[in-house]
BAMI-694955 format. One record per residue: x, y, z of N, C-alpha, C, CB in turn. Coordinates in steps of 0.1 Angstrom, whole numbers, plus 2048, in hexadecimal, padded with zeros to 3 digits. Glycine has a CB too. Layout:
residues N
XYZXYZXYZXYZ
...
END
This chain:
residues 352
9BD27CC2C9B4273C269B7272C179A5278C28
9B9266C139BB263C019AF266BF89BE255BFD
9B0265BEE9A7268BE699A25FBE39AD269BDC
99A252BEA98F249BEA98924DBF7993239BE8
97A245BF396F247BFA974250C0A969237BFC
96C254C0F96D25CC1C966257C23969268C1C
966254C32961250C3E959260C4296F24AC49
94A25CC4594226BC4494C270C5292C26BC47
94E269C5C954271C6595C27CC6295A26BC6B
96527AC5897227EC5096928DC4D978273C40
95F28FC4995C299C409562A5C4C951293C33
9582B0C459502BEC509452BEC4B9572CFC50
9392C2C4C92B2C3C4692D2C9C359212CEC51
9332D3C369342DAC2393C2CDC1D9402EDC1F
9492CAC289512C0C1A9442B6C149612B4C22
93E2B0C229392A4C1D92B2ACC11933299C2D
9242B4C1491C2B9C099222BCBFC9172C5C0D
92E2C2BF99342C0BEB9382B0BED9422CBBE7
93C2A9BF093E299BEC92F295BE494228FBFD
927297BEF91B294BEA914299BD891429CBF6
9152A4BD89132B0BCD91E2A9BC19192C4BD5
9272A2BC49322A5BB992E296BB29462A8BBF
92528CBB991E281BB4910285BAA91B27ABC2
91028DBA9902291BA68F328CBB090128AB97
8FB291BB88EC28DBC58EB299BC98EE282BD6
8DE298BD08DC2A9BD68E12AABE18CB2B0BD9
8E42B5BE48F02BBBF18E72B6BFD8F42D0BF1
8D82B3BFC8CF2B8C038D22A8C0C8C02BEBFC
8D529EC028D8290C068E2293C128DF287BF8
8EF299C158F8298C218EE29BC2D9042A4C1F
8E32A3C2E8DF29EC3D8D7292C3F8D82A8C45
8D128FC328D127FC368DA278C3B8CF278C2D
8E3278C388EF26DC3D8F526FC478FA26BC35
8F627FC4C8F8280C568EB277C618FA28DC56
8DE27AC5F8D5279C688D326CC6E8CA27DC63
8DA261C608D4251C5F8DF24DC668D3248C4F
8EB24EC5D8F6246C5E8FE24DC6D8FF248C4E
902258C6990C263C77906260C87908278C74
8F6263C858EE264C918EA256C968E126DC8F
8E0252C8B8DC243C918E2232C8C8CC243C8E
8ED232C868F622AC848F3222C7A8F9224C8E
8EE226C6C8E621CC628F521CC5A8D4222C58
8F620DC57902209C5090920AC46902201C50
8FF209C3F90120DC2F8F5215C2C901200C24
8FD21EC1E8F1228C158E9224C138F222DC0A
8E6213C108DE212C098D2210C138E1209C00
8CF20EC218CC20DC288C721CC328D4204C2A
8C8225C2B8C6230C2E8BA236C258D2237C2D
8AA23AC2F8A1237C278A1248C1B892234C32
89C243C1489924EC098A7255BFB89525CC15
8B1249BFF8BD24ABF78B6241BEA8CC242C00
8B2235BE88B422FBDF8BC22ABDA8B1231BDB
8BC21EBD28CC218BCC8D621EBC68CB20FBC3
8CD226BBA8D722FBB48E4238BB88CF237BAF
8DB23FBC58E3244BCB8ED243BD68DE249BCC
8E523CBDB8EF233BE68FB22BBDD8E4225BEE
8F8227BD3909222BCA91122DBC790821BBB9
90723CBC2911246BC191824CBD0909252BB8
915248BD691924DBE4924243BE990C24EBEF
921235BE792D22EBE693E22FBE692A22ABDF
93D236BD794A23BBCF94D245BD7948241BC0
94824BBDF953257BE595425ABF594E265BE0
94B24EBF894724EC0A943240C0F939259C0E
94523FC1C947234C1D942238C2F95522EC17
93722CC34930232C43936235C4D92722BC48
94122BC5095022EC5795A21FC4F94E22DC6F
966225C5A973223C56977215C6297D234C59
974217C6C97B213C7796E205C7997E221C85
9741F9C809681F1C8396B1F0C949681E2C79
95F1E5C999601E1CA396D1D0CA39501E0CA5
9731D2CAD9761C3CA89781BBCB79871C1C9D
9781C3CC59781B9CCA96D1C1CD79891B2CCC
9691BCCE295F1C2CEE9611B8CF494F1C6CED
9661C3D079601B9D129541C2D1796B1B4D20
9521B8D209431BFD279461B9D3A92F1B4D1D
9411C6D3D9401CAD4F9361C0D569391DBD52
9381BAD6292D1BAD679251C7D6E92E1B1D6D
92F1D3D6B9251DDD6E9201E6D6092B1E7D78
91D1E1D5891B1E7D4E9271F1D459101EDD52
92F1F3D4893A1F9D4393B1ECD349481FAD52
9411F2D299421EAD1D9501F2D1A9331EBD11
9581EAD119651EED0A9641E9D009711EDD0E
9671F5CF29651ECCE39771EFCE29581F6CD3
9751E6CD69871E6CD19851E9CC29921D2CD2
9861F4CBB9851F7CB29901F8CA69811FFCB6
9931F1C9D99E1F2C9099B1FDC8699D1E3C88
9A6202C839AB208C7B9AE205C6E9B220BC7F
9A920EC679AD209C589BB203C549AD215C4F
9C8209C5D9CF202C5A9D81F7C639D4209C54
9C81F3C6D9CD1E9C749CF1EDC849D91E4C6D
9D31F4C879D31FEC939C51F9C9E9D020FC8B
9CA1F7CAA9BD1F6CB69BB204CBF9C21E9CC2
9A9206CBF9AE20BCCB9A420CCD29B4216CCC
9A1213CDE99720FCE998B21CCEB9A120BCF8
97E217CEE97721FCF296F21BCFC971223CE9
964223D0596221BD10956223D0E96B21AD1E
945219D12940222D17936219D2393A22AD0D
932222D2F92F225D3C92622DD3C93922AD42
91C223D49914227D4A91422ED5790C21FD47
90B23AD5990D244D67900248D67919252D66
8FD244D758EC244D768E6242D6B8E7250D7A
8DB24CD698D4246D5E8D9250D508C1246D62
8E424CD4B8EB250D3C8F824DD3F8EB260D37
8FC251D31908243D29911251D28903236D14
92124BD3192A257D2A93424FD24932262D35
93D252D1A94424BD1095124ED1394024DD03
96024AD1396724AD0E96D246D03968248D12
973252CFA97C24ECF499124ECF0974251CED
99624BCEA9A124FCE89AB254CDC9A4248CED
9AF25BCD99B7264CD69C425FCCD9BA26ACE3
9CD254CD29D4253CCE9D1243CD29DD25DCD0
9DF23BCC79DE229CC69EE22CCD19E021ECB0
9E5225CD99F5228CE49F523BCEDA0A228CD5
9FF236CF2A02245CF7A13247CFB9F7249D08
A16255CFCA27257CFFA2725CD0AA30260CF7
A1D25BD10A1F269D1DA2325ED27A0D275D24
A24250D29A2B24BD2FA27246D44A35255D2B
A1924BD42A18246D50A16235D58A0B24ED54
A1D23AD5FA1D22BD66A19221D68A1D229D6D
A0E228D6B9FE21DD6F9F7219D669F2222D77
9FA221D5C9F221AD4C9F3216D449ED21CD46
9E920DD3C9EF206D319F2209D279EA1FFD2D
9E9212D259EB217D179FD21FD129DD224D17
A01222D1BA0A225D16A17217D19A0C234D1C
A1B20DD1BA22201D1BA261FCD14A201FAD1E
A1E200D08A231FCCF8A24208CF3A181F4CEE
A2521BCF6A2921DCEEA20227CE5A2B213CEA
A2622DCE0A1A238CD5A22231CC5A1F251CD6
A1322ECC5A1322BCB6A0D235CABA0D21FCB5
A0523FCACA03247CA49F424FCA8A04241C96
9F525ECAA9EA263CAB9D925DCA69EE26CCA6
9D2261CAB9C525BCA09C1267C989B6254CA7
9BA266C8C9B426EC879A9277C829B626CC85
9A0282C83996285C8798B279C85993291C82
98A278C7B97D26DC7B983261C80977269C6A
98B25AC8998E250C8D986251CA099F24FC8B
98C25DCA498425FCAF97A262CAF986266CB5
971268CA1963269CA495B25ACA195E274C9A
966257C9B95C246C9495823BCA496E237C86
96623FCB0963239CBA958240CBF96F239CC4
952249CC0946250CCA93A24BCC0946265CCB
93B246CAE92C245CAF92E236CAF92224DCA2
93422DCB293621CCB893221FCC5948213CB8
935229CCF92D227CDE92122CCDB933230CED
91E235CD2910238CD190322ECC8912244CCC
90B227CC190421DCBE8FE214CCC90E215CB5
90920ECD490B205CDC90020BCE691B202CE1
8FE219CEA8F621DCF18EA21DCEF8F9226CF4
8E6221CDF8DB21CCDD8D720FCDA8D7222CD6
8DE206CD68DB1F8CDA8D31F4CE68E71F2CDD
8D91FACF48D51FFD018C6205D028DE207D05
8C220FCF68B6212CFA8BA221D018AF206D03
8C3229CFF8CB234D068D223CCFB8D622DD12
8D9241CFF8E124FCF88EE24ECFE8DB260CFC
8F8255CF6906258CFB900267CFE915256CEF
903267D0E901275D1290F27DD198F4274D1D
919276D1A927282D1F933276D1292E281D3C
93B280D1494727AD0E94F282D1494927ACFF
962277D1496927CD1C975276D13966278D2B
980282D1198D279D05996277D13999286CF4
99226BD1599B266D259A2256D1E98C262D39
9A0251D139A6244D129B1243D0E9A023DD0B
9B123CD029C6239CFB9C9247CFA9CA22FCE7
9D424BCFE9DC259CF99DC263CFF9D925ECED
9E5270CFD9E327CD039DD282CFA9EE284D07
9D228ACFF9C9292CF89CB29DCF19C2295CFF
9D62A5CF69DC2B4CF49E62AECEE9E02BED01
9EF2A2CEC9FB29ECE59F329BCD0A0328ACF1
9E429BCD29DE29BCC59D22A3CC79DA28CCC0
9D92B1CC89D92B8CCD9CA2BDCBD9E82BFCD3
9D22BFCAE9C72C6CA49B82B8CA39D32C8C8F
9BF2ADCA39B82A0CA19AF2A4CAA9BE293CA3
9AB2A2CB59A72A4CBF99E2B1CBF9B12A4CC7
9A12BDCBC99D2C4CBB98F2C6CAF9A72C9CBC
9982C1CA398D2BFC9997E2B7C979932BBC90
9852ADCA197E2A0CA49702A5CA9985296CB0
9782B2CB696C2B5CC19602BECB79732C1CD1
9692C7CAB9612CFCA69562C4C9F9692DAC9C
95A2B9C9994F2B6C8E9412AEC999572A9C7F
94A2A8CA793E2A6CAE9342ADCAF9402A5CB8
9362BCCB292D2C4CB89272CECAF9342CBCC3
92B2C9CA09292D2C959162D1C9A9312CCC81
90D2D6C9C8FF2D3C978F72CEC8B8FB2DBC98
9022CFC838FE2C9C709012BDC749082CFC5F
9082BBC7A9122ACC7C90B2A5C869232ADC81
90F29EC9490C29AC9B9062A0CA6913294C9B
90A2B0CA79042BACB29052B3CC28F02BDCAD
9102B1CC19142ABCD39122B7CDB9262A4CD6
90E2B8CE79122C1CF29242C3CF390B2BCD00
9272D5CF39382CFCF59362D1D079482DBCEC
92E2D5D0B92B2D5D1B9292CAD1E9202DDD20
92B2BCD159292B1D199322A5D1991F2AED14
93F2AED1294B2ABD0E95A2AFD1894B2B2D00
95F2A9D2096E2A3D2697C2A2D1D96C295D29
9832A8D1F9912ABD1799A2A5D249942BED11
99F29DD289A9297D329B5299D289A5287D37
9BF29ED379D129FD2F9D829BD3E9D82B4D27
9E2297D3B9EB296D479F02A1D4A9F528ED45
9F22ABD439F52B9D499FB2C3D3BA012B7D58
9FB2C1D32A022C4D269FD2D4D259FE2BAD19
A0A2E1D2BA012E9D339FD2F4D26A092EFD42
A072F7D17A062F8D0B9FA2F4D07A102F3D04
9F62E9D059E62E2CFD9DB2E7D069E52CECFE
9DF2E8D159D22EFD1D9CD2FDD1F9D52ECD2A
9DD305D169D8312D169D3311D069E331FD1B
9D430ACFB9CF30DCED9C3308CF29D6306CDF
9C0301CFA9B22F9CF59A9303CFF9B02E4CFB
9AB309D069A5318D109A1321D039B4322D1E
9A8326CFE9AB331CEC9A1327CE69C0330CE0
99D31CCE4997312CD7989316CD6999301CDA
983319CE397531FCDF96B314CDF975327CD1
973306CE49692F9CE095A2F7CEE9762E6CDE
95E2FCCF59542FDD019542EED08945302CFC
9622E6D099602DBD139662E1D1A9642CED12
9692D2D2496B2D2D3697A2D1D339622C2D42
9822CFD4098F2C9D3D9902BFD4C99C2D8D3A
9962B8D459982AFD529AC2B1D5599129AD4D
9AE2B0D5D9C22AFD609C52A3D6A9C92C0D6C
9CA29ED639D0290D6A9D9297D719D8283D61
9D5299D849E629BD8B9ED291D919E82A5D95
9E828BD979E827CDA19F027CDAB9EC26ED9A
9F828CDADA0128EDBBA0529EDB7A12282DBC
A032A3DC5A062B1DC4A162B4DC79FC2B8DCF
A1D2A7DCAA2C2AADC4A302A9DBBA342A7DC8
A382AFDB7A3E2B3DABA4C2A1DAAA482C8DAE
A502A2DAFA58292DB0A4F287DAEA5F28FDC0
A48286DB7A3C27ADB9A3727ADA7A2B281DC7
A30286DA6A29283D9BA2F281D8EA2028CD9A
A3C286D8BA48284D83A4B275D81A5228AD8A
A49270D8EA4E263D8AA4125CD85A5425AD97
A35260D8AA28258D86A2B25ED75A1625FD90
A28267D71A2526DD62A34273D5FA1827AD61
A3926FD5AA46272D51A41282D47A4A261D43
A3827ED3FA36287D35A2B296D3DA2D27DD27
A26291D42A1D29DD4AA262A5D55A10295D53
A2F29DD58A3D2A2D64A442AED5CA4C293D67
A442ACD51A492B8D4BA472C8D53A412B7D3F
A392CAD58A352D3D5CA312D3D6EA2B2D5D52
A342D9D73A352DAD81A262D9D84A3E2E7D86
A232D5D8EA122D2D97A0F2E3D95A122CBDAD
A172EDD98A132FAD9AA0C300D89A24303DA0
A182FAD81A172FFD75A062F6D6CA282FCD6E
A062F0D709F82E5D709EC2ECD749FA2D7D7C
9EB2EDD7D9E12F1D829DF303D7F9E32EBD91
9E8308D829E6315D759DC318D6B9EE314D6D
9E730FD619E030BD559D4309D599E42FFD4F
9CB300D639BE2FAD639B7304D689BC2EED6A
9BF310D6F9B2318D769B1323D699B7321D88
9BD324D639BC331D549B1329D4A9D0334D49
9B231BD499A5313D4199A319D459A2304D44
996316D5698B315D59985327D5A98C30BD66
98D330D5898B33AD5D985344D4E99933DD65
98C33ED4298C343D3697D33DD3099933FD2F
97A332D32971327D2D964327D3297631BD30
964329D4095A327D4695731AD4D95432AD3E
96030BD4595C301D479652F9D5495B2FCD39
95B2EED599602E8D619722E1D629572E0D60
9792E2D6A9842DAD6C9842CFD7798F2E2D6F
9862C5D7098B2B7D7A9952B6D7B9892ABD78
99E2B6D889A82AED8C9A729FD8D9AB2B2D96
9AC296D839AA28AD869B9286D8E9A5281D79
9B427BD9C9C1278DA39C0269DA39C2280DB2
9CD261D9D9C6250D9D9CA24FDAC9CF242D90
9C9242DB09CF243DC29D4237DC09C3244DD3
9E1233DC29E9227DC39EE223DCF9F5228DBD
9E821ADD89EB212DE79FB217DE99E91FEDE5
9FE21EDF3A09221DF7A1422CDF2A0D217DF6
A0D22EDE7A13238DDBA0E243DDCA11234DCD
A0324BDDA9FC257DDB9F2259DE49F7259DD1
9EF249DEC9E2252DF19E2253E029D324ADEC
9EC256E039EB25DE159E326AE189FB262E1B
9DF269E249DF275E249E7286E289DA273E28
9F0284E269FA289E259FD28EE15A03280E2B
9F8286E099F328AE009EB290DFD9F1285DFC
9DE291E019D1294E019D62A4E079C5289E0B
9DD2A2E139DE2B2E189E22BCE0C9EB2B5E25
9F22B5E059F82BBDFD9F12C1DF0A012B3DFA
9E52B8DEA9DB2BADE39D32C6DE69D42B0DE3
9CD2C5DEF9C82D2DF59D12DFDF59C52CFE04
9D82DBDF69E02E7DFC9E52ECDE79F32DFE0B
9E62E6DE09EA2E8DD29E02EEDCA9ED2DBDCD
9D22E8DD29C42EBDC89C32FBDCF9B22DFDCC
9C72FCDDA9C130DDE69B8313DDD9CE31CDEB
9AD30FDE299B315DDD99B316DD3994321DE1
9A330FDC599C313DB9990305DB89A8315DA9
98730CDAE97F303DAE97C2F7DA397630ADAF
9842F0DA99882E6DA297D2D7DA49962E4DA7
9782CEDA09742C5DA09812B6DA396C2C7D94
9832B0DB398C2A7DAA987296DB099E2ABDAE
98C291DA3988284DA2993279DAB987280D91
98F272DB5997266DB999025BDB599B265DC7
99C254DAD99824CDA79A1240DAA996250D9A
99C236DAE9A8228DB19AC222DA99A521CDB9
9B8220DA49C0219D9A9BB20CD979CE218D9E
9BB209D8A9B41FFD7F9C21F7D859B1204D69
9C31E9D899D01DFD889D41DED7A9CE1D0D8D
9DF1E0D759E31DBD679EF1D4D689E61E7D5D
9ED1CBD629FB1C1D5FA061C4D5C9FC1B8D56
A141C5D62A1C1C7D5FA241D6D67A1A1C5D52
A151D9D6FA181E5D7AA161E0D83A101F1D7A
A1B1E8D96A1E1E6D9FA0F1E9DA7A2B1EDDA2
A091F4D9FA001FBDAB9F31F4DA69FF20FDAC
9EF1F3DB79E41F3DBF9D81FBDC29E71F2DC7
9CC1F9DC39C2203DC39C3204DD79AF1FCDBA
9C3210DDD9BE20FDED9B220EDF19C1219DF4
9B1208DF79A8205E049A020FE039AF204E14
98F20DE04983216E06985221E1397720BE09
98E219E1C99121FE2999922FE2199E213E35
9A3229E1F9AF234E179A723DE109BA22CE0B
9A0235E0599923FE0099024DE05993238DFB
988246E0E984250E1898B259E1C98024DE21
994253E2499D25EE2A9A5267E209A8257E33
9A7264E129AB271E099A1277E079B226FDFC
993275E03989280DFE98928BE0D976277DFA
987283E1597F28BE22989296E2297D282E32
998292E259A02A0E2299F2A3E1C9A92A4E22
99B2A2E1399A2B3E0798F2B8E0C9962B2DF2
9842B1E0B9762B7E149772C2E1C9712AFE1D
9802B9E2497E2C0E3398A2CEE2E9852B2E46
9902D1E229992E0E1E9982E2E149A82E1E1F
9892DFE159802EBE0C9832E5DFE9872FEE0C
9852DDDFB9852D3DEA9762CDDE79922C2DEA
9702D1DDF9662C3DD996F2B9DCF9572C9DCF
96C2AADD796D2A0DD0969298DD297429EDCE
96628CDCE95E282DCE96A277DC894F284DC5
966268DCA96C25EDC7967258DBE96E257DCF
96C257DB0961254DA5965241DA496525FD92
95823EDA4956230DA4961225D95943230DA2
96321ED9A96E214D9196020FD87979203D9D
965210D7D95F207D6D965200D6895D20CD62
95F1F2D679661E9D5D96F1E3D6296C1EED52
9761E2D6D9811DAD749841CFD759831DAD7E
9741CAD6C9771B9D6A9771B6D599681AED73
9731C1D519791C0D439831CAD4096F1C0D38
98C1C9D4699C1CFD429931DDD3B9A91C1D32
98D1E6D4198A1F2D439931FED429831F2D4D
99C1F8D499AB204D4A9AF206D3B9BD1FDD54
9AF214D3A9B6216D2E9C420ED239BA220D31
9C020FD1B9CD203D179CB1EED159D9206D26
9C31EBD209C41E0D239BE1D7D169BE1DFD2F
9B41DBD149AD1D2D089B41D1CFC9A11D8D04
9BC1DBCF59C61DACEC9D11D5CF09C81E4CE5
9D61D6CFC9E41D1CFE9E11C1CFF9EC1D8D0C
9D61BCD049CF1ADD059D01A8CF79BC1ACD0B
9CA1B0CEE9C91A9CDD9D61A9CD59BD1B2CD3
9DC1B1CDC9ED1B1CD29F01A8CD99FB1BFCD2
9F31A5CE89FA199CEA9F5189CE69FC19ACF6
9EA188CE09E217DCDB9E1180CCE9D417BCE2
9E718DCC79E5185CB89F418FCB09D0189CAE
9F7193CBAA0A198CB6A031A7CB0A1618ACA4
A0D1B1CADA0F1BFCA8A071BDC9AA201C5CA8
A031CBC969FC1C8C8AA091CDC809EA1D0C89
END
């Protein structure tokens, strides 16, 4: 961060209280700003009751309410919404939030682009263009939380499942999670918080050590080691054995939930003959896993299967001792899949 103004995101509760203090305002002013601006989305200082002009100009000079704007949104006909959010220095990226029964879980993302290279998605087709930075990802969670309360609701789960590998911004990420859940700050549940990786099996044992008290989600999408190699390049790194390891030493150290998320591609992963192999990979740990049918993206081959298909993978795991469920498609009619919404606006207004 440079020496002008600060995006409150940017700051940890003490930094932002000396920022505050070194204006000649009382220290006592930072949980105002947290309360107005952080929590319930008021725009400017000056607009934050019990500041006054004076101060609100002196607050000006060294802070600033956020960094990042909105610049582009589609909308679901199932209620699912995607914002497109810019970067100070021009940079897009994507957040999503979803509604699930009655509360709003959010996606956000991590990085502008991604390297990990999987097939089926967009986000990585263009490429890693540069990590994000702590207050960049927190600036996306309070734009869905705005948007939710617009709604008349709350952001009640969050999940780092969008642009990027999670564990590849790995401190960002991390810091991000701390200032969420700081209680001076925004006080998120981290029991309400999702860390998704493609398998990065290093980031999954630091983030077990991190002490932050989320979930972890593991992208495997084939319990062979070939198969899934070709699906994820960068997650292939590490063998299905060595993966799932990792997820049970998470889940075991932590306490917290693990999801196996599996996408299912028409002809590609979802036999049952798959489903056995799955089973047979998970053997009774207690794993949560997600089948989930592939988002179509332009410029890829795969297909979502058949409800029939679908069935027939959950029920085998069922029927060998797996809980899983088939989590419902969002957004499939506003380019919902990760990646899509920015890769739509670069090709309509060129690279920034």
């Amino acid at each position: 961060m440079d020496a002008g103004p600060a995006p409150l995101a940017a700051l940890d509760y003490d930094d932002l209280e000396a920022r505050v203090a070194a204006r000649g305002v009382p220290a006592s002013h930072a949980n105002r700003l947290v309360r107005h601006v952080l929590r319930r989305g008021v725009a400017t200082f000056r607009d934050v009751p019990g500041l006054g002009p004076r101060v609100a100009a002196a607050l000006d000079e060294v802070l600033v309410p956020r960094e990042t704007r909105v610049v582009g949104r589609t909308d679901s006909l199932d209620g699912t919404t995607k914002l497109l959010l810019a970067t100070r220095d021009g940079e897009q990226v994507e957040s999503v939030l979803m509604p699930l029964a009655q509360r709003y879980s959010g996606c956000v993302s991590s990085q502008v682009g991604c390297a990990a290279g999987c097939r089926f998605c967009a986000s990585g087709l263009l490429g890693l263009r540069r990590g994000l930075r702590p207050h960049e990802i927190v600036e996306q969670v309070l734009a869905l939380a705005d948007l939710a309360r617009s709604r008349g609701r709350r952001l009640d789960n969050l999940v780092f499942m969008g642009m990027g590998e999670p564990l590849h911004a790995y401190d960002e990420v991390t810091t991000a999670i701390r200032r969420l859940t700081d209680p001076r700050l925004l006080g998120f549940g981290p029991s309400r918080i999702t860390v998704s990786t493609v398998g990065v099996v290093p980031g999954i044992d630091a983030l077990a050590r991190e002490g932050l008290g989320v979930h972890l989600a593991v992208s495997l999408h084939a319990a062979d080691d070939d198969l899934r190699r070709s699906l994820l390049p960068v997650g292939g790194r590490w063998t299905v054995a060595e993966v799932l390891d990792a997820a049970e030493r998470f889940r075991v150290a932590t306490g917290r939930f693990v999801n196996v998320q599996v996408t299912l591609m028409r002809g590609v992963n979802d036999g049952v003959a798959h489903a056995e192999a799955l089973a047979t990979a998970i053997a009774g740990r207690r794993f949560h896993v997600n089948l989930i049918p592939v988002n179509r993206v332009e410029g890829t081959p795969y297909e979502p299967p058949s409800q029939e298909t679908l069935d027939a993978f959950r029920r085998t795991l069922v029927e060998r001792g797996c809980l899983a469920h088939v989590r419902a498609r969002r957004g499939s009619d506003a380019d919902a899949a990760c990646g899509q919404l920015r890769r739509r606006a670069l090709r309509r207004d060129g690279p920034a």
